[in-house]
C-alpha positions in Angstrom: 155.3 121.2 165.8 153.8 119.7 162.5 151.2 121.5 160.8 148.8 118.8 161.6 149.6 119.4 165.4 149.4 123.2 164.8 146.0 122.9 162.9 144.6 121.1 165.9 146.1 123.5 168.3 144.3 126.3 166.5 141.2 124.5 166.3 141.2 123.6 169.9 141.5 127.5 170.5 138.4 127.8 168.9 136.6 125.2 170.9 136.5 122.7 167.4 137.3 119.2 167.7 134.5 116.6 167.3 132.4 115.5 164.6 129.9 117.3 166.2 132.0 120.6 165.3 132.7 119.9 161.9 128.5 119.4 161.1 127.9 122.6 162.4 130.5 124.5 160.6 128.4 122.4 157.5 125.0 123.7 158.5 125.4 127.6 157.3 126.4 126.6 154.0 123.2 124.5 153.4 121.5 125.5 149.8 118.8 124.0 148.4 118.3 122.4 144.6 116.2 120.8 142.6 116.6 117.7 141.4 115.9 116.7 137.8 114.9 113.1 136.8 114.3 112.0 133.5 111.3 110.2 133.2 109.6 108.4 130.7 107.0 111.2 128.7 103.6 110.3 128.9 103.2 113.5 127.0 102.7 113.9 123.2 105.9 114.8 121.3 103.6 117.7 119.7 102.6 118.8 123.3 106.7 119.4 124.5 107.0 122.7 123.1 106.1 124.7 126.3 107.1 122.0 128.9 110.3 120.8 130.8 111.6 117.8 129.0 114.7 115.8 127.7 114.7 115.7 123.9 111.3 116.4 122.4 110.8 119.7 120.6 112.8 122.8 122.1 110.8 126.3 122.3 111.6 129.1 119.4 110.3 132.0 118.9 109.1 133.7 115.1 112.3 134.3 113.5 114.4 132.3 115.1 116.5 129.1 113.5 117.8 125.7 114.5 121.0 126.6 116.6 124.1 125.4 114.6 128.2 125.9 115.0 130.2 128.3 113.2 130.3 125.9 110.8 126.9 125.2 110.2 126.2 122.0 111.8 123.6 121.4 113.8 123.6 121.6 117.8 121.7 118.7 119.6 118.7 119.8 121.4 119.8 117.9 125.1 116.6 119.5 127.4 115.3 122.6 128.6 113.3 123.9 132.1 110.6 126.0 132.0 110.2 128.0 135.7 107.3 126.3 137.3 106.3 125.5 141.3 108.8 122.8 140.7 111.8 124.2 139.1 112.8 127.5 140.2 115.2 129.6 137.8 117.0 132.6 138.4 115.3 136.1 138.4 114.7 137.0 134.8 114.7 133.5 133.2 111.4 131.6 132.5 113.3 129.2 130.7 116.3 127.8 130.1 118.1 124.9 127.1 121.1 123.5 126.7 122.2 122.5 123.0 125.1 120.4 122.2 127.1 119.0 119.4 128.4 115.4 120.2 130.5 115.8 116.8 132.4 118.6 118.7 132.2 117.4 122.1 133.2 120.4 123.6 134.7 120.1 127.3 134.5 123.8 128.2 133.4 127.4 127.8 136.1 128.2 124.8 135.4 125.7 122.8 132.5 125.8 120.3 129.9 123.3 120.2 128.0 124.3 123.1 125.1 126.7 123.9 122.9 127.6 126.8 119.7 129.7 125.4 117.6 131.6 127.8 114.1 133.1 127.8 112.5 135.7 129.8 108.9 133.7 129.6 107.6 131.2 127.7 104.4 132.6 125.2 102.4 130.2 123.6 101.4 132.7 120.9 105.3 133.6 120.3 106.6 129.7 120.0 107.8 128.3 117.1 107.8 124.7 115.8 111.1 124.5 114.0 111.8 120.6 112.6 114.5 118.9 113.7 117.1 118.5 111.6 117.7 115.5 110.2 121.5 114.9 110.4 120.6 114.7 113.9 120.0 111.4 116.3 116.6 111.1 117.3 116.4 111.7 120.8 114.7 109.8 123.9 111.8 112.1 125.2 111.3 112.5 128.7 109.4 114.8 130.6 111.2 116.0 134.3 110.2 114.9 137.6 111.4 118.1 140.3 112.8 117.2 143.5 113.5 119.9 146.3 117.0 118.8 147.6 119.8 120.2 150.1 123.1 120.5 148.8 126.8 120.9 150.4 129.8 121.8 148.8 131.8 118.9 147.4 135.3 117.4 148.9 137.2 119.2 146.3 134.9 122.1 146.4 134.9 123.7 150.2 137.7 125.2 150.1 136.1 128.1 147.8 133.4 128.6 150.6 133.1 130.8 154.3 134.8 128.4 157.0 135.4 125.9 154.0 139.7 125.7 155.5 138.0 125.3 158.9 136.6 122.4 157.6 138.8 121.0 155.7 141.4 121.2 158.8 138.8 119.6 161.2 138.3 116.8 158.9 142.0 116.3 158.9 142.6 115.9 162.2 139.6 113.9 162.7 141.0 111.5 159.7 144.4 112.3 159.2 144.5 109.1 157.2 141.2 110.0 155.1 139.9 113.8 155.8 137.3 113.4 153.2 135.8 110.3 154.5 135.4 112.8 157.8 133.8 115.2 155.9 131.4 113.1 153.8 130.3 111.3 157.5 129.4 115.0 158.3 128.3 115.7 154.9 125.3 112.7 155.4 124.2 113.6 159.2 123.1 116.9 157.0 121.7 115.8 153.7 122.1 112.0 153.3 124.6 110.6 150.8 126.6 113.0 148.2 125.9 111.5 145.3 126.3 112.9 141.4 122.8 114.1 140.6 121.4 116.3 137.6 120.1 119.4 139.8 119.1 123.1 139.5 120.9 125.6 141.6 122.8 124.2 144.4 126.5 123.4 144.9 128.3 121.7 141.9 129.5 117.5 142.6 132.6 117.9 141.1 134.3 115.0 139.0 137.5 115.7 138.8 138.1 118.8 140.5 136.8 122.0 141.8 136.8 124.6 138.6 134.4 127.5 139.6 134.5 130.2 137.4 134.6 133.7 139.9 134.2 137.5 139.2 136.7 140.0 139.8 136.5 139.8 143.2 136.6 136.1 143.6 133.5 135.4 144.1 132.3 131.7 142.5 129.7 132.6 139.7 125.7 130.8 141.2 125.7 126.9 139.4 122.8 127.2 136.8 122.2 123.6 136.4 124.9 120.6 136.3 124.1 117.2 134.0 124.5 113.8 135.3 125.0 110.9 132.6 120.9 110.2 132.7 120.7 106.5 130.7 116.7 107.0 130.8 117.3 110.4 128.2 119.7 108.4 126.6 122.6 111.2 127.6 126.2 109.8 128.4 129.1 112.9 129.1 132.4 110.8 128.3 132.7 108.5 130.3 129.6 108.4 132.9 130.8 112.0 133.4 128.6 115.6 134.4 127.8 119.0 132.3 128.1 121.7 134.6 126.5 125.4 133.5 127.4 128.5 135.5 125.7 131.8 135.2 127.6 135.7 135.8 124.4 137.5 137.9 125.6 140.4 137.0 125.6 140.1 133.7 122.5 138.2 131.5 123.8 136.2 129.2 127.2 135.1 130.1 128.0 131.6 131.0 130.6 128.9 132.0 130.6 125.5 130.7 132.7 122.3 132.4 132.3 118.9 131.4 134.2 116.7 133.8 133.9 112.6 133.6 135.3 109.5 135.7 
């Protein structure tokens, strides 16, 4: 017997073997996001400070200073989200930036040229203006439009999840040809089209494959945020590629960092 003939065998034992089946093993692993789209500020630059927004002045507090390598060169301020109604952040986070050197053009956590900063709450009597240094590219400003989504594990991805080799093995022996064309078919009856997307929370879209970071027990660390290439901020990762940021919950302060492109 071939494993594609066993697979089916044990599937049928479980009473899986439609389409139908494979959606419903989909449906418990429903999370939802937020979607972030760049848009246009209608904003003054002046008035960014204490708002979510692409480029445009980052929030510091008194005695802080312009983030900058070991080297002393200056990270790009890329965006940050302040928790609203429309953007919800992990417990203990009120708001959270990304900074990144595109001199360094670091593609993951150990190399330097990267930083996520986070804040407990944002205090207009605390904030800071601190100029922008001016070796640095002047940025597009955008403010963020917030879009509840549903997300599902990617292709490469659902292996790492509960049922996620259930899945995978229905898909195959509904398309033994193309598994993952079974799977995104299921994928859209759920949430519409998988598409790469800059979104808080959620599953990652991977790239170019799955690369969770997990704790000591294996468990995949929550996605803080991924990055799509967003031409309206003026942001291109590689080539048309996405930032992804994880968090540890278990410990405040500690992230991963992936930058995967085509």
């Amino acid at each position: 017997m071939s494993d594609l003939d066993q697979q089916r065998a044990d599937l049928q034992q479980r009473g899986l073997s439609t389409m139908a089946d494979l959606v419903s093993l989909l449906r418990p692993l429903l999370l939802p996001a937020t979607k972030l789209t760049p848009r246009k500020a209608q904003l003054p630059l002046a008035e960014s400070q204490l708002r979510s927004h692409f480029g445009g002045l980052p929030y510091f507090e008194t005695g802080e200073a312009w983030p900058t390598t070991e080297t002393g060169q200056p990270l790009d301020f890329i965006m940050q989200v302040v928790a609203s109604e429309g953007a919800e952040l992990p417990n203990g986070i009120g708001l959270v930036q990304l900074f990144y050197s595109w001199e360094e053009f670091p593609w993951d956590t150990d190399q330097e040229g990267w930083l996520v900063k986070t804040y407990p709450a944002v205090s207009a009597e605390r904030a800071q203006i601190i100029a922008r240094p001016a070796s640095l590219t002047e940025p597009v400003f955008c403010e963020i439009d917030f879009t509840p989504i549903q997300t599902l594990p990617s292709w490469d991805g659902i292996d790492d999840y509960p049922e996620g080799a259930t899945a995978t093995a229905l898909a195959s022996v509904l398309n033994e040809e193309e598994p993952w064309e079974a799977y995104r078919q299921a994928v859209e009856q759920l949430i519409g089209e998988q598409d790469f997307e800059s979104t808080l929370g959620g599953y990652p879209a991977w790239v170019q494959g799955a690369a969770n970071p997990v704790d000591e027990v294996g468990q995949n660390w929550p996605l803080l945020f991924q990055l799509d290439s967003e031409g309206e901020a003026g942001i291109m990762w590689g080539d048309t590629g996405l930032v992804y940021v994880f968090y540890d919950p278990t410990q405040a302060g500690e992230f991963f960092f992936e930058l995967q492109c085509m």
